[in-house]
N, C-alpha and C positions, 0 to 999 in steps of 0.2 A: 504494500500500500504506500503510495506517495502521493505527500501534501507540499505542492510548494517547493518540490525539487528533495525531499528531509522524509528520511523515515520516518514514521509514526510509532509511539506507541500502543499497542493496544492490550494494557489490562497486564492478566499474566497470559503472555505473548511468548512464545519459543519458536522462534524461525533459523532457518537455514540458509545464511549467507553464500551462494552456489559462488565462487568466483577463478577466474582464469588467468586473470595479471594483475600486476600491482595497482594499475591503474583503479581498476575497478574492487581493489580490497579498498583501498584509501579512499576514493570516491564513496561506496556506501557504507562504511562505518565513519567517514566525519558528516554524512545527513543523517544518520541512527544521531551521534552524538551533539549534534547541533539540534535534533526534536528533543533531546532530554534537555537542552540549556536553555529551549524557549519556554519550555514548560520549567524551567526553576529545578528539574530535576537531577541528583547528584548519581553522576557514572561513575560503574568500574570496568577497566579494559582491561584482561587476560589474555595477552598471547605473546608466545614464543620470540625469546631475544633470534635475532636483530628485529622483528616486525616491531618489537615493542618500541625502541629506539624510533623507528620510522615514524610509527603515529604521535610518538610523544613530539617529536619536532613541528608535528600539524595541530597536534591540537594541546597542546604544554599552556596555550596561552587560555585556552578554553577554562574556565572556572568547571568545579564541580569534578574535574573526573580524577581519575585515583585509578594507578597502575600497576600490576601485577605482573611480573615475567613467569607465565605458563609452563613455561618450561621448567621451573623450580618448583611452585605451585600443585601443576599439574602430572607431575614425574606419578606420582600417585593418584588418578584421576579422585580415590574417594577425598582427597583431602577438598576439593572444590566445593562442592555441597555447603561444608563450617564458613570456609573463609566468603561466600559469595551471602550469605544468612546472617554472618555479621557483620557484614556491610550493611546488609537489607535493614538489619534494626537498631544500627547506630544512627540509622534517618527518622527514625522516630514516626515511624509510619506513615512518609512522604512518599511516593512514587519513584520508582529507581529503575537504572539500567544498566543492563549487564553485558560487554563483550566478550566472551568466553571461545579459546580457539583448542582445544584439545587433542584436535587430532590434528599429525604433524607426518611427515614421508621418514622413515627409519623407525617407525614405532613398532615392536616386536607383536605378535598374536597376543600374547597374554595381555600387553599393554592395551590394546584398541581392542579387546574384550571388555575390558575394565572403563572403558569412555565409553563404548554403547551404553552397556550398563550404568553409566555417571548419568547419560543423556536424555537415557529412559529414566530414568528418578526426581529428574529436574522439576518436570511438572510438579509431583506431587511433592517434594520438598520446598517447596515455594510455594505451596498453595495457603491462600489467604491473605498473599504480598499484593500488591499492587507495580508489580516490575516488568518491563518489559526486557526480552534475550534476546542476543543475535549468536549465533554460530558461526561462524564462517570455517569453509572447507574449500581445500584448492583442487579445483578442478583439474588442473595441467599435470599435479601431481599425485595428487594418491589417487590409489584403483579402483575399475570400476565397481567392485564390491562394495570397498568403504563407502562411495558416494552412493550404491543405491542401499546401502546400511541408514546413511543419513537420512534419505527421504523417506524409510522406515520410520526415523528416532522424531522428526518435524510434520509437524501438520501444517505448516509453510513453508514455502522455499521464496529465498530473493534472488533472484538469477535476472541481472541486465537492469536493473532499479524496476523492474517488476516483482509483485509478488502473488502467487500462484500457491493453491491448495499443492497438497501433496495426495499426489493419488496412491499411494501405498501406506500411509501412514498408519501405523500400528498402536492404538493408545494401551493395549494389553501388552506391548513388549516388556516392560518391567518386569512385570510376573514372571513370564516364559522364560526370560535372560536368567532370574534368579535361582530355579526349579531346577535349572539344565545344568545338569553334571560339567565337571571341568575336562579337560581331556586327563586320558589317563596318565599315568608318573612313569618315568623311563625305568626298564629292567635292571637299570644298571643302582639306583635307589636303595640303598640303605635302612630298616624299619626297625621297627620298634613298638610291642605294643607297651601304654604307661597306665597306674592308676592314680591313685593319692602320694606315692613317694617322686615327689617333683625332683627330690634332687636326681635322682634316676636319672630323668629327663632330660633335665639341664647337661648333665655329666655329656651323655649321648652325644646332644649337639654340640657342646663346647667343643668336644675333640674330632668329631668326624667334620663341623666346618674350620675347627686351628690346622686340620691337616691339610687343608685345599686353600688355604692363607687368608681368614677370616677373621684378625685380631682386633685386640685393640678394643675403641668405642664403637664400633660395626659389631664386631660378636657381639660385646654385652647390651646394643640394642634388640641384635637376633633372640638374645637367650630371654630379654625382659619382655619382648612380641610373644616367644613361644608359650613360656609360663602363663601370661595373661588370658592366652589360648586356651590352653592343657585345663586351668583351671574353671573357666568359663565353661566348657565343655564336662569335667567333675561336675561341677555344680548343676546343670542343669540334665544333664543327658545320664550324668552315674561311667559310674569305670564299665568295663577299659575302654581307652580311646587309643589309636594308632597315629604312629608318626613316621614319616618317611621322607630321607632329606637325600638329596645330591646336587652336585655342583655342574654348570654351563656354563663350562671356557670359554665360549664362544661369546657370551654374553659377562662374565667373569660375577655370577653370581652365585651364591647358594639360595635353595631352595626350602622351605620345611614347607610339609603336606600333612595335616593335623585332620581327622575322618572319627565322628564319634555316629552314633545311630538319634542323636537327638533331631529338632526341628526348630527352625528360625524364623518366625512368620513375618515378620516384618526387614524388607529388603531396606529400607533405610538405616537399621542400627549400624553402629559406628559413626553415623554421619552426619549429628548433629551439633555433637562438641560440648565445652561444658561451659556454657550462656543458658540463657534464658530457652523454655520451654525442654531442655534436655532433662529427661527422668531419669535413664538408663541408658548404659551404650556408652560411660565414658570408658572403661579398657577396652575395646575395639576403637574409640574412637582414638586412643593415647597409642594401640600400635599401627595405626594406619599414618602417623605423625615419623615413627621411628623405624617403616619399613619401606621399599623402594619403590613397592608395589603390595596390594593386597590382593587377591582375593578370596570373595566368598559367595560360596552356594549353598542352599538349602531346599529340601524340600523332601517329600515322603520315604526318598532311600536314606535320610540323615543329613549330616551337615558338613564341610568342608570349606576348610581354611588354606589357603595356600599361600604363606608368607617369601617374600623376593626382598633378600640384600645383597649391594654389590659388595664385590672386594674392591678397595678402592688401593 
């Protein structure tokens, strides 16, 4: 929808910035952010250094917006969710806008798992805000899966300063993303099943990820991810639970793969943080803070956690 040359907002609005060159990323995200500055509305921009750099020199002068390098951010898609909600209510219940760029060309399977997943949750983790999103996704560069991923995740798309329904858009994808088992863990995988003696646990991963070179404050991020895990899964689901860790040289990470027979019914825990309206969900939300990547799946076969730190 265009007014006046200026994206609109509309309400809680979650569109799909379609675009193919610079020109046209920087053209429709300063008329998205020039409609939040006519309406008095305070923006946040999230995306990937160098872009970040780029917009800030267009619109640095612009009042009201506040930026985020995606790429730090967003390395963990769940962290996006806390930090985009505490912006939302640092405004005091003013209307807001959000540029959020998640997906990026190098982003591994597991990663752009974990952004569908972000993308499909968005609606309903903003619901009741008055905010309007844009997405933006580069056409030139990532595949054509991702892009017709997107026009699953968007019930609009902005392609050419037009904006167009989405004819595939899926508002039940949350659910299904969440349900759907992760792929399975390489043969080569290490296990373990644990109950109540954590230090067990602990011992386990200390040594099989110090042997593939995982020291330092990375391990004892890993071991205080796992634990919060291991326990979380005791307390709700009952022993035993299994664990199953190996390393991707290729990606120069360790892995732990944590599988109890419990059930998670709500796909937004971890992701709201510890502000206002968060009841439960802060230790998932404190190891999604201290791991590289999360994720999790639940649903009638149990639960899985599949924790990603690199060796740096």
């Amino acid at each position: 929808m265009t007014t006046n040359g200026e994206l609109r907002g509309i309400g809680l609005g979650h569109d799909a910035l379609l675009y193919g060159s610079v020109d046209d990323y920087v053209g429709a995200i300063s008329s998205f952010v020039r409609g939040g500055r006519a309406g008095r509305e305070p923006v946040l921009v999230a995306v990937p250094h160098p872009k970040e750099e780029l917009l800030r020199e267009i619109l640095d002068s612009t009042r009201r917006v506040t930026f985020l390098d995606m790429a730090d951010l967003g390395r963990n898609p769940a962290r996006i969710i806390p930090a985009v909600r505490r912006f939302v209510y640092a405004q005091s219940g003013r209307p807001t806008r959000f540029v959020g760029e998640p997906t990026w060309p190098g982003r591994s399977e597991a990663e752009l798992r974990e952004v569908m997943l972000h993308e499909s949750l968005l609606d309903t983790a903003m619901e009741g805000t008055a905010i309007s999103i844009l997405c933006p996704y580069d056409t030139s560069a990532l595949s054509p899966a991702v892009i017709a991923d997107c026009e699953r995740l968007h019930s609009y798309l902005v392609d050419h300063g037009e904006r167009r329904a989405s004819a595939t858009f899926d508002p039940g994808l949350a659910s299904t993303l969440f349900r759907t088992r992760l792929p399975p863990v390489p043969r080569h995988a290490e296990g373990m099943t644990f109950d109540h003696d954590l230090a067990q646990l602990r011992q386990f991963v200390e040594e099989r990820a110090g042997e593939v070179g995982l020291t330092g404050v990375r391990l004892q991020d890993l071991l205080l991810a796992v634990n919060e895990v291991a326990t979380n899964s005791l307390v709700h689901a009952g022993p035993p639970g299994t664990i199953r860790l190996w390393h991707e040289p290729s990606a120069r990470e360790v892995i732990c793969d944590l599988c109890d027979d419990g059930h998670i019914a709500e796909p937004l825990v971890g992701r709201f943080g510890p502000y206002p309206l968060a009841q439960q969900g802060w230790g998932l939300w404190m190891v999604n803070q201290v791991c590289d990547l999360v994720e999790l799946r639940s649903g009638d076969w149990g639960t899985n956690v599949r924790l990603h730190v690199r060796i740096t």
